[in-house]
C-alpha positions in Angstrom: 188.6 28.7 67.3 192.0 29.0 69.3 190.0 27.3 72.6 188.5 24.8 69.9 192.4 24.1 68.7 191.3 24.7 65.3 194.1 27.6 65.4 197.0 28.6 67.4 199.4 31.8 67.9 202.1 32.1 65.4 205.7 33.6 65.0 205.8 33.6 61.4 206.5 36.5 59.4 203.8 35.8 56.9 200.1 36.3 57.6 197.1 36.5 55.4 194.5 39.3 55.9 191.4 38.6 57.8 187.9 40.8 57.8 184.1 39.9 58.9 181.5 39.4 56.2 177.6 40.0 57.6 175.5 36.7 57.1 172.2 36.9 56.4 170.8 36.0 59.7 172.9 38.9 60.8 175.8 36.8 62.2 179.6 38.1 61.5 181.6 35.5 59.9 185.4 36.0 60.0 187.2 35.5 56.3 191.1 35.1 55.7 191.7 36.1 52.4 194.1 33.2 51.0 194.2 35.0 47.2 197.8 35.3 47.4 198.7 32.0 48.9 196.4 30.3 46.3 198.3 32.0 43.2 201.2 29.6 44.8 199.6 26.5 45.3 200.2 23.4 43.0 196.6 22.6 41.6 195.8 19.5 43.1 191.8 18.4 41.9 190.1 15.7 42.4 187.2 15.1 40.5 183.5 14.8 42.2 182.4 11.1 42.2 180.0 9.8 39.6 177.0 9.1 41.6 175.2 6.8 39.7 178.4 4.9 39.8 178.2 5.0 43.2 174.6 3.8 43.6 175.6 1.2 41.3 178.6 0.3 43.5 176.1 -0.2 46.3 174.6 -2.9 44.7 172.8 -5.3 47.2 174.3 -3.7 50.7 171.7 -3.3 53.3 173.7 -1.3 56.0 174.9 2.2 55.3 177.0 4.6 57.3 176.2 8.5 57.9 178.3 11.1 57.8 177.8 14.4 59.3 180.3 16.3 57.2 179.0 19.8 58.4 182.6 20.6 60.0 184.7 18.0 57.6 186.7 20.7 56.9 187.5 20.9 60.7 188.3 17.3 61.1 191.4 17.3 58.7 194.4 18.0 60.8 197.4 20.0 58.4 200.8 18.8 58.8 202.9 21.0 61.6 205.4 21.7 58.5 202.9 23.6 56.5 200.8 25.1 59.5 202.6 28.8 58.7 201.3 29.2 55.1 198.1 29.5 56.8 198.9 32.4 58.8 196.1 35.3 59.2 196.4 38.8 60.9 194.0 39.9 63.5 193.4 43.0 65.8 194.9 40.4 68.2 197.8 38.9 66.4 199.1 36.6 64.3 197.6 33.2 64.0 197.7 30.1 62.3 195.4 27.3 61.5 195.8 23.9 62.8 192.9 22.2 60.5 191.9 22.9 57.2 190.4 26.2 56.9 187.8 26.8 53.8 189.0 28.9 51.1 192.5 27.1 50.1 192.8 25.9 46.4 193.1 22.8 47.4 191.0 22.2 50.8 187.9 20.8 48.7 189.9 17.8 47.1 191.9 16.6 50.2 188.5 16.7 51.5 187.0 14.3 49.2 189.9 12.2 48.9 189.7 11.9 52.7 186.0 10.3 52.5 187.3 8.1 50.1 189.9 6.6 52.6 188.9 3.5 54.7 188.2 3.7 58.9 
């Protein structure tokens, strides 16, 4: 992740703890635990769309767009200014994430809002 730039080495005093979880297929998946940091975190929700409102929205449009939205979560850059409140310990130091990460309160509304936004 840190040659990816998805994270980068911090200085912050404040880091989150990290562990690995086995997958099924046997993989290790790292995990930050973000508990604390969520107990903090101004509820911000955004409700699912209504999809038959959607379909309906469609109406007679004959060319559609694809997303591949299998790393979204990767593709939405946090602000510099709030980069330390995602601090996590490792056995190799302090880091901090650069993108959104999965498991922050809020990471699954900016994420939707962000498909709703034009490009």
């Amino acid at each position: 992740m840190l040659e990816q730039g998805f994270i980068s080495v911090s200085d912050s005093c404040y880091g989150m703890p990290t562990f690995m979880v086995a997958k099924k297929d046997g993989i290790h998946q790292i995990v930050q635990d973000f508990r604390e940091l969520n107990k903090y975190t101004v509820k911000d929700v955004i409700p699912l769309p209504d999809i038959k409102q959607a379909i309906k929205g469609l109406g007679d449009k004959i060319l559609f767009l694809k997303f591949d939205v299998c790393k979204g979560y990767n593709n939405i850059q946090i602000v510099p200014e709030d980069r330390w409140k995602t601090g996590f310990k490792t056995h190799r130091g302090l880091f901090k994430f650069n993108v959104m990460p999965f498991g922050l309160y809020n990471a699954p509304g900016t994420f939707a809002r962000g498909l709703g936004e034009d490009v």
